[in-house]
VEXDREN-2710 file (C-alpha; in Angstrom, 1 decimal):
% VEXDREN-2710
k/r/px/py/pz
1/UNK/-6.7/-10.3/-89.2
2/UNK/-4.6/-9.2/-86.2
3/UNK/-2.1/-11.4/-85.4
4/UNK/-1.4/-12.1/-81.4
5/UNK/1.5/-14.3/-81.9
6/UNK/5.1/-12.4/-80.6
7/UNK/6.9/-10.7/-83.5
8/UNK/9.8/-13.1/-85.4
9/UNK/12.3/-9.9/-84.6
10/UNK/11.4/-10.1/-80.9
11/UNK/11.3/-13.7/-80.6
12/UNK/15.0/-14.0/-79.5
13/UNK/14.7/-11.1/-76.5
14/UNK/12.0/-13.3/-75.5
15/UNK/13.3/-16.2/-75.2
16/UNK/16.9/-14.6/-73.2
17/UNK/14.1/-13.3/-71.0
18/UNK/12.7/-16.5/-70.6
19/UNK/16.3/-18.1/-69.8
20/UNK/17.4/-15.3/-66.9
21/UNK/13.9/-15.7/-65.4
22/UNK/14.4/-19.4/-65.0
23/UNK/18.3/-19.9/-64.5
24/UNK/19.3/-16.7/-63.2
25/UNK/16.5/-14.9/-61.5
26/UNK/14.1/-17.8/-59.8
27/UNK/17.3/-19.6/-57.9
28/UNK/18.0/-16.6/-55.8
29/UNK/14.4/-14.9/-55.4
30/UNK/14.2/-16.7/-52.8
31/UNK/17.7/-15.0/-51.2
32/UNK/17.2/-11.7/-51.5
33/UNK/13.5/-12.1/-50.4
34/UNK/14.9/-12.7/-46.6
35/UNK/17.8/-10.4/-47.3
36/UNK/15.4/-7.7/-47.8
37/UNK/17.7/-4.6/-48.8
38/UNK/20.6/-6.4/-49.7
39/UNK/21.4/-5.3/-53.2
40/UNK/21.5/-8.5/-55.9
41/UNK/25.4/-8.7/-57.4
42/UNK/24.2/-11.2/-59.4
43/UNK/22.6/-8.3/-61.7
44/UNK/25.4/-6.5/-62.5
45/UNK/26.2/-9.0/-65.0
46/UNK/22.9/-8.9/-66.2
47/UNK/22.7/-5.2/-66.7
48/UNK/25.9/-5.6/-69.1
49/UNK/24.4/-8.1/-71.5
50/UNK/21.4/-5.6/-71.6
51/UNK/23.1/-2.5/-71.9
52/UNK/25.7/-4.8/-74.7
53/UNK/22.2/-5.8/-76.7
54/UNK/20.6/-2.3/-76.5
55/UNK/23.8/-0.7/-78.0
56/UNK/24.3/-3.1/-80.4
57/UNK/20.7/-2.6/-81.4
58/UNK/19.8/-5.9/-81.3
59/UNK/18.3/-5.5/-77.7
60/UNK/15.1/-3.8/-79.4
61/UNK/14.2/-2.6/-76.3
62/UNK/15.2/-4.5/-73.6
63/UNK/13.6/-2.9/-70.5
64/UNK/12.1/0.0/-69.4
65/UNK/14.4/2.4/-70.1
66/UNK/13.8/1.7/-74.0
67/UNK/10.4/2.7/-74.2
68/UNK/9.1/5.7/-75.9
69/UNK/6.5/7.6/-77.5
70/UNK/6.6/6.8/-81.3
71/UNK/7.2/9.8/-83.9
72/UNK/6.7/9.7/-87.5
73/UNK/10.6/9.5/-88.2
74/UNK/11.3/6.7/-85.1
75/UNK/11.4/3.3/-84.6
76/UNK/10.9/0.5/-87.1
77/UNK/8.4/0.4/-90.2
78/UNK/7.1/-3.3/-91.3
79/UNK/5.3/-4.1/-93.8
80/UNK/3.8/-7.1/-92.3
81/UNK/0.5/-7.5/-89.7
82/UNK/0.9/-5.6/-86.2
83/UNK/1.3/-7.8/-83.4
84/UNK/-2.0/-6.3/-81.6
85/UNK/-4.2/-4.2/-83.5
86/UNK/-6.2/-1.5/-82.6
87/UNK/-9.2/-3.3/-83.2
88/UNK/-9.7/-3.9/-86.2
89/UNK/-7.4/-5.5/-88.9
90/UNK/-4.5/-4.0/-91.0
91/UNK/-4.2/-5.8/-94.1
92/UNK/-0.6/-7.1/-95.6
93/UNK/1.8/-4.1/-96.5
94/UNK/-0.1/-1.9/-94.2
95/UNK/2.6/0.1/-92.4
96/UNK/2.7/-0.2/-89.0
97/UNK/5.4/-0.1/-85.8
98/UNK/6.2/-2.9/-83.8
99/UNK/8.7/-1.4/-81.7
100/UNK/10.6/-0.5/-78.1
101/UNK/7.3/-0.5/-76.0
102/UNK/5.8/-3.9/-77.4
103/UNK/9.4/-5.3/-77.0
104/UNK/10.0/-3.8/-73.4
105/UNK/6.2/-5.3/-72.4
106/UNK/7.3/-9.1/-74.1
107/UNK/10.5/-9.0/-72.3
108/UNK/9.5/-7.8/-68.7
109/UNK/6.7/-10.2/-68.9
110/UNK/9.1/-13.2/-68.9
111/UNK/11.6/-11.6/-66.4
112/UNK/8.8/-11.3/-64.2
113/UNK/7.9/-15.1/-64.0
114/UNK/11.2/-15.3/-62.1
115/UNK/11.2/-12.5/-59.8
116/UNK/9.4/-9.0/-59.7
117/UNK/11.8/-7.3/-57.3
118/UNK/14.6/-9.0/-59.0
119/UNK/12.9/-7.5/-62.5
120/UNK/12.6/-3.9/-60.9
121/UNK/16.2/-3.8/-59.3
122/UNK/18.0/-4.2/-62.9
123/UNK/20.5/-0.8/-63.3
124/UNK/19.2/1.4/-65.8
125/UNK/16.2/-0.1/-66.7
126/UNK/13.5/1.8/-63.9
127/UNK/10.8/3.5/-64.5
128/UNK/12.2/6.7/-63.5
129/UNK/14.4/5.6/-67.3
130/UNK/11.0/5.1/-69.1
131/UNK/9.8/8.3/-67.7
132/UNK/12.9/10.1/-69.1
133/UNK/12.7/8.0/-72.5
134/UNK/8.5/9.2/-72.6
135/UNK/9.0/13.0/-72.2
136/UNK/12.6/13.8/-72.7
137/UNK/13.8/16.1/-75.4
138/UNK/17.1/14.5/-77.6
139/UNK/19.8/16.4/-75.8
140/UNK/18.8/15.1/-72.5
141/UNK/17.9/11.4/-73.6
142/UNK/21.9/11.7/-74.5
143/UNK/22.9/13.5/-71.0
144/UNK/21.4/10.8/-69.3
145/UNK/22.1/7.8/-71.4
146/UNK/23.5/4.9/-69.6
147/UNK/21.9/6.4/-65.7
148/UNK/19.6/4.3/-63.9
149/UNK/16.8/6.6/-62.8
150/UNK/14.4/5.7/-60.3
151/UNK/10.6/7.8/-60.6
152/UNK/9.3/10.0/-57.4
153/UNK/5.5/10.9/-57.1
154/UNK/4.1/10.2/-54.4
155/UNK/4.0/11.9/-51.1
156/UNK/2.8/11.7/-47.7
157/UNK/-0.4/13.8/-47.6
158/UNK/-1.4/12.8/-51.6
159/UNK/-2.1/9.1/-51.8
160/UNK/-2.8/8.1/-55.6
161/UNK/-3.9/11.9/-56.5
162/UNK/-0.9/13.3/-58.9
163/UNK/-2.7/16.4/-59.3
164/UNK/-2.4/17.4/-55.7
165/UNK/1.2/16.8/-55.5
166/UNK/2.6/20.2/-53.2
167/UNK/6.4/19.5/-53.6
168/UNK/7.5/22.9/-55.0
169/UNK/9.5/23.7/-57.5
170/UNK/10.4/27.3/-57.6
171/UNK/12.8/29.5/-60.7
172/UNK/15.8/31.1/-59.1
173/UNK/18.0/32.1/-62.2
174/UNK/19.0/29.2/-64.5
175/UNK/18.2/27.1/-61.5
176/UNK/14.9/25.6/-59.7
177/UNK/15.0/25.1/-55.8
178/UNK/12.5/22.1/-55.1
179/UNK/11.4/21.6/-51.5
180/UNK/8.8/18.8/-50.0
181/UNK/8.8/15.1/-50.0
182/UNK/8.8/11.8/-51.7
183/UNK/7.9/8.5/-50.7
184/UNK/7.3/4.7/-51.9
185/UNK/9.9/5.9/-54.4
186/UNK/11.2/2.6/-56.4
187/UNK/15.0/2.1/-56.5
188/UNK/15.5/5.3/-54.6
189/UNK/18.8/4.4/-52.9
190/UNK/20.4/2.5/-56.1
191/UNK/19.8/4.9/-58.9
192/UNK/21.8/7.4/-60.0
193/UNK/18.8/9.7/-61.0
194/UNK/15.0/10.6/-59.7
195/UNK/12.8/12.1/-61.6
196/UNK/10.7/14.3/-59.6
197/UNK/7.2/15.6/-60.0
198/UNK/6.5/18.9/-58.5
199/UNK/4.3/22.2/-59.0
200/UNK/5.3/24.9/-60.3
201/UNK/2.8/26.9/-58.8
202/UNK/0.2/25.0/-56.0
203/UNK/-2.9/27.2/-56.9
204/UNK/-2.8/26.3/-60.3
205/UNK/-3.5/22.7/-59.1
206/UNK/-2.4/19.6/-61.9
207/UNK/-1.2/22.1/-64.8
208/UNK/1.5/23.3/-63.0
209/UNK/3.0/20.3/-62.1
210/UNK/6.4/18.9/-63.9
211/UNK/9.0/16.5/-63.7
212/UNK/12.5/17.3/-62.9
213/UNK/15.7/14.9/-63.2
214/UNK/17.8/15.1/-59.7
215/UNK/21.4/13.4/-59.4
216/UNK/21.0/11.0/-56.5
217/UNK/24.3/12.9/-54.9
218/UNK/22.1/16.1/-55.6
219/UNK/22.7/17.6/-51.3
220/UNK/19.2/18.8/-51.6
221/UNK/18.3/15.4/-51.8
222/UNK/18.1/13.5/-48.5
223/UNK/17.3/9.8/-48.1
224/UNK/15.2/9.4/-44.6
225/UNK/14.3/5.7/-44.9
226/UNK/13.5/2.6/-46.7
227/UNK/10.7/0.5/-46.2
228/UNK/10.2/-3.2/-44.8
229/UNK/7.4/-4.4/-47.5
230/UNK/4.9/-6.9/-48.2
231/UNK/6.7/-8.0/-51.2
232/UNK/9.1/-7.2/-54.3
233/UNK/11.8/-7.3/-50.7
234/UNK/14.4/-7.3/-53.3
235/UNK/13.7/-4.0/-54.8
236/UNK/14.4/-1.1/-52.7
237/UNK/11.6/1.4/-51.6
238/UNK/13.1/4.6/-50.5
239/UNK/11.6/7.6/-48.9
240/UNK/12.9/11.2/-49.4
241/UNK/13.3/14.9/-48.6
242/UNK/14.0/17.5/-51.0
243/UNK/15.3/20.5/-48.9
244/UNK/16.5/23.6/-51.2
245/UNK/17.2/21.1/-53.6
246/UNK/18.6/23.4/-56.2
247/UNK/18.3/21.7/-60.0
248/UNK/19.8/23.2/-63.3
249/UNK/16.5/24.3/-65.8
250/UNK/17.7/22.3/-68.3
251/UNK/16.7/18.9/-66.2
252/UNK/13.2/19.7/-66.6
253/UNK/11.8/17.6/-69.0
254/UNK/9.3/18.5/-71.5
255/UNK/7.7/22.3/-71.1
256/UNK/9.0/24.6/-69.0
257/UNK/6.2/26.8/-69.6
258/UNK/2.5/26.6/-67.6
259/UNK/-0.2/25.5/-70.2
260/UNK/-3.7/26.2/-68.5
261/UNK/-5.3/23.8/-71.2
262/UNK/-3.3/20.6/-71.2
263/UNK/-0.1/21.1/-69.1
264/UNK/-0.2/18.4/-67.0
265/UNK/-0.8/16.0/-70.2
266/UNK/3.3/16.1/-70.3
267/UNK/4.0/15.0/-66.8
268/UNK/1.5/12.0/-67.6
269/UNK/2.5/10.7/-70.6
270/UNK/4.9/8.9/-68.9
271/UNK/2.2/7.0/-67.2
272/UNK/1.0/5.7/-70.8
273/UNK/4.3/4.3/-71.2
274/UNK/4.9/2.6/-68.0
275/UNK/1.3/1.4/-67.1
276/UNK/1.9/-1.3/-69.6
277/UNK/4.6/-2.2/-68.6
278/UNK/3.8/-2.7/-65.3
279/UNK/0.7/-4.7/-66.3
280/UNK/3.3/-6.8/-68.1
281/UNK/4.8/-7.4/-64.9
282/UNK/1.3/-8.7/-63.9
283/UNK/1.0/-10.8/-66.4
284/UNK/4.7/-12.2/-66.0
285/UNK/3.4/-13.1/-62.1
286/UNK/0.3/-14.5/-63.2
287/UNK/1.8/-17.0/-66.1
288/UNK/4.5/-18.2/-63.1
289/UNK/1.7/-19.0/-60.8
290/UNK/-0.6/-20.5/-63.5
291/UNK/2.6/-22.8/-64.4
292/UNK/3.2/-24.1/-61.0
293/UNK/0.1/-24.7/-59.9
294/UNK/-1.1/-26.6/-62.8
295/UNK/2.7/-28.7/-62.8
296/UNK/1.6/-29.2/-58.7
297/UNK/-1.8/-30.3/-59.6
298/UNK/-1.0/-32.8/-62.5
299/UNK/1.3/-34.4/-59.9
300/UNK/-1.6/-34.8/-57.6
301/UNK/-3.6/-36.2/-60.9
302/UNK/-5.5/-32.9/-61.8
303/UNK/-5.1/-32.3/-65.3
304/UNK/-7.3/-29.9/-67.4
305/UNK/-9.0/-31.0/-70.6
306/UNK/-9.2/-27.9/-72.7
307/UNK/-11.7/-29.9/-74.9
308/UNK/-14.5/-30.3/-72.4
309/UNK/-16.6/-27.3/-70.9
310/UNK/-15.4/-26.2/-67.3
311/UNK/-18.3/-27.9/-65.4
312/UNK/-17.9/-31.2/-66.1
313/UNK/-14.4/-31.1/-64.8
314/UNK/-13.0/-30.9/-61.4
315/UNK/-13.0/-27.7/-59.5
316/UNK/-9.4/-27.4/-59.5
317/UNK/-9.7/-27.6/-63.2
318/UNK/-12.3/-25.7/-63.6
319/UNK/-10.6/-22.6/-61.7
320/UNK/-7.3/-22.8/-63.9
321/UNK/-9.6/-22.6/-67.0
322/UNK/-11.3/-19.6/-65.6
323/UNK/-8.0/-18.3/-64.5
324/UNK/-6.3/-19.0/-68.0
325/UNK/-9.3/-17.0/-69.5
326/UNK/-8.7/-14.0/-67.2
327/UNK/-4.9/-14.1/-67.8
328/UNK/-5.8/-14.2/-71.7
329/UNK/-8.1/-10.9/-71.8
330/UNK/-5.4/-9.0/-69.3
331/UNK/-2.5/-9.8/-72.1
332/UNK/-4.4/-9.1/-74.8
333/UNK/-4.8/-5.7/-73.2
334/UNK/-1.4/-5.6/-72.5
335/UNK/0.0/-5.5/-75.7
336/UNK/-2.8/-3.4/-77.8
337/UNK/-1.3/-0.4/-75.2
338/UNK/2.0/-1.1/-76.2
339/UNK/1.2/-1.3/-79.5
340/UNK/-1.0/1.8/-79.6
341/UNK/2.4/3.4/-78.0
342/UNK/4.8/2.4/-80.5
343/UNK/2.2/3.7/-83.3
344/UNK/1.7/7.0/-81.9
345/UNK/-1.7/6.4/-81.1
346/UNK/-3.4/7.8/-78.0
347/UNK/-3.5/5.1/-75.3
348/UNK/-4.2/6.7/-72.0
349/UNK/-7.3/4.4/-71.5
350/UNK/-6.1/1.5/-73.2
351/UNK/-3.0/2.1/-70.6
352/UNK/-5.2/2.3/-67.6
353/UNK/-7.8/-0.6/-68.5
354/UNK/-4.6/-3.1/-69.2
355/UNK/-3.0/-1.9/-65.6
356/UNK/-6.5/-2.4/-63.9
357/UNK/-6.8/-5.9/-65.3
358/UNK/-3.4/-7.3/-65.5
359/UNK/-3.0/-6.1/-61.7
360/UNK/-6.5/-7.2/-60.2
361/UNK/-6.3/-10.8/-62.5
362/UNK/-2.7/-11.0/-60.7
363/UNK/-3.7/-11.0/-57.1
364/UNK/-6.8/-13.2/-57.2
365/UNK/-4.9/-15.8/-59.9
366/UNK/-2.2/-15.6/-56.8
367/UNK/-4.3/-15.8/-54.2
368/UNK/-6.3/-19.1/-55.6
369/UNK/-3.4/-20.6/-57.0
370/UNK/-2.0/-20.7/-53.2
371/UNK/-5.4/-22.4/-52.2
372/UNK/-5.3/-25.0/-55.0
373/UNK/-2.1/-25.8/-53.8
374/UNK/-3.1/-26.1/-50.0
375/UNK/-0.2/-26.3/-47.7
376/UNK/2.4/-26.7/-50.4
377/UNK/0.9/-23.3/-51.6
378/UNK/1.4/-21.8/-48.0
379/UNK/4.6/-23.3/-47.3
380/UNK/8.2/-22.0/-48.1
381/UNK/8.9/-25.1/-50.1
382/UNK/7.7/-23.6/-53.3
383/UNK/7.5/-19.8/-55.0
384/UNK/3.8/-19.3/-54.7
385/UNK/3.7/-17.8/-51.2
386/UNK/5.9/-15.0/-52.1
387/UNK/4.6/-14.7/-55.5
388/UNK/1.4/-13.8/-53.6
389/UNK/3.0/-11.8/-51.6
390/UNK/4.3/-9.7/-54.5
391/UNK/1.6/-9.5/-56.7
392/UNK/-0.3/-6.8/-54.2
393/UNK/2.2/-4.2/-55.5
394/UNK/1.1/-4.7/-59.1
395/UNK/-2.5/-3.5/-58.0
396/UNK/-1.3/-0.5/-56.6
397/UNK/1.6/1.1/-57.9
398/UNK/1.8/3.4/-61.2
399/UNK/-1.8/4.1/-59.9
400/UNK/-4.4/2.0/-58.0
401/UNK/-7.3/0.0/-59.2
402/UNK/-9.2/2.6/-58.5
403/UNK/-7.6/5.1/-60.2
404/UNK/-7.5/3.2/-63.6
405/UNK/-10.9/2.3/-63.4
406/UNK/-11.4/6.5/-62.9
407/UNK/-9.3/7.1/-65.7
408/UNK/-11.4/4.6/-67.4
409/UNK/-14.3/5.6/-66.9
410/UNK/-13.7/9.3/-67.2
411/UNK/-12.7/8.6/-71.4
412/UNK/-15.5/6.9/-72.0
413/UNK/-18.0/9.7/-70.7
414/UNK/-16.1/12.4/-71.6
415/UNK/-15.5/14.1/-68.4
416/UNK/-13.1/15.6/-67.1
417/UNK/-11.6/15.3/-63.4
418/UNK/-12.9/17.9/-62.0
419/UNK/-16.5/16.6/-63.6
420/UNK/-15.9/13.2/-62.1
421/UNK/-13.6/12.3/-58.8
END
């Protein structure tokens, strides 16, 4: 049978997570949520006992910046059950992978029951580094070893439609010049790298598009603003122009070359890689609020009986069953895309339904957990405001609901995007 329960060689990343979400992480989310831009010192220190785990291997993946596409000659071997299956069972000695993208998922989940923002503003562990762990070739996973890289899609006139990107990126000896702009572009003013997507050649449309790693003190590379958000106010959200931004070839990652069948698939891999991950940020969000509220509620003398069906109980007890239930099927999710990862398996759709779940369960747990709550819920005294606040982000970014549900949808009919938009 599959076994859901965390891995025994993970279980002690876990439970570090657990402890810098609770003692580290929730006692000044609250700071750097009013001092919006401000950058958290308090992570420096933080960032050492991860990069200090992940060297001494004992991290197993600590973060984003550890997760990776699994090869036959990577990662860890067990002979014991997988920790999410692929739906069906693997029987004892079966060899399968528990490895750097099931880890990263378990450990941002916790982080993120303290803080999002907090979670995304870690050095070196961004989504620009998962990116660069996803697609990079071993010489440049080296070069850039120990950088904290921040990711750059969108742009102004795109919205959630990679394929249309029109920053260019044209050869100029063993150089490429990129011009256009970037924006929403997490950890933009912090990191020491972006990776930025851009076309090759606009009337080829998506297979044309790559990804390129720019140094942040790249001149080409001009910061014009950051934004005042919603939410996540501790992570920066920068927005960019690349003018005759000149990049050495060899910080494209993956193929230089334009495939006509299939070229964009390199570009988004990286999105079957970090759409977990983000979902486990959901999921982190959604367990905080589903805490609280039920600790709130028992003090008021609502407690749940897990023994009795949902409709002889209380409504407030009755919504944190259904909420518990909805938090249950977006983990499960969760981890079989992180597992499928770690195992080589193609994942794109199990990637996009966990992101479409984790995120839409996160804003409507947060949402009702602020009503069940009433004006404690509303008021500054406790986390569940700006946990609301936050969890909007989770819905939208690394592709909207509506995009995963496309990309859902599209897999199970066969289409392609041209055949379905």
């Amino acid at each position: 049978m599959i076994d859901l329960e965390v891995p025994r060689k993970f279980r002690p990343l876990v439970e570090q997570a657990r402890g810098m979400a609770e003692e580290v992480f929730r006692p000044i989310s609250r700071k750097y949520d009013l001092a919006e831009h401000e950058y958290p010192r308090e992570l420096d220190l933080i960032s050492a006992v991860i990069d200090g785990l992940s060297s001494s291997g004992a991290g197993q993946g600590a973060g984003a910046s550890s997760s990776t596409r699994a090869t036959d000659t990577e990662g860890e071997r067990e002979g014991e059950v997988a920790a999410v299956g692929s739906g069906r069972s693997h029987p004892a000695g079966s060899k399968v992978r528990n490895g750097s993208n099931l880890s990263s998922a378990l450990s941002i989940l916790e982080t993120c029951r303290g803080d999002v923002g907090l979670t995304l503003s870690i050095p070196r562990q961004g989504l620009g580094n998962a990116a660069i762990a996803a697609v990079a070739n071993d010489e440049q996973k080296k070069r850039y070893a120990g950088q904290w890289a921040a990711m750059a899609i969108t742009e102004p006139e795109t919205g959630s439609d990679s394929g249309a990107i029109r920053t260019t990126a044209v050869k100029d000896g063993d150089e490429y010049v990129l011009n256009g702009e970037k924006i929403y572009v997490t950890a933009g003013e912090r990191a020491e790298l972006v990776v930025v997507w851009a076309t090759l050649d606009r009337s080829l449309g998506k297979q044309a598009i790559k990804s390129f790693v720019v140094r942040r003190d790249n001149p080409g590379l001009r910061l014009v603003r950051l934004e005042h958000k919603l939410g996540i106010r501790a992570s920066d959200t920068a927005a960019f122009v690349l003018d005759d931004c000149r990049v050495p070839a060899e910080d494209l990652l993956g193929d230089p070359e334009i495939r006509i069948e299939g070229g964009f698939g390199g570009a988004m891999q990286t999105f079957d890689n970090t759409r977990p991950l983000v979902a486990a940020m959901a999921l982190g969000l959604t367990r905080a609020c589903l805490d609280l509220t039920t600790e709130l509620l028992a003090k008021a003398g609502v407690t749940v009986d897990w023994d009795r069906p949902a409709y002889v109980q209380s409504h407030a007890a009755a919504r944190l069953l259904q909420m518990e239930a909805e938090y249950e099927a977006a983990h499960a999710l969760t981890l079989r895309a992180a597992w499928m990862a770690d195992n080589g398996r193609p994942n794109s759709m199990e990637a996009s339904m966990a992101k479409a779940k984790a995120g839409r369960t996160c804003v409507d747990v947060s949402l009702a957990c602020v009503e069940l709550a009433g004006a404690t819920g509303y008021a500054e005294r406790e986390l569940l405001e700006k946990w609301a606040r936050d969890s909007k982000i989770l819905d939208i970014f690394e592709g909207t609901q509506q995009i995963q549900l496309l990309v859902v949808a599209r897999r199970l009919l066969g289409m392609s995007s041209s055949q379905l938009k």
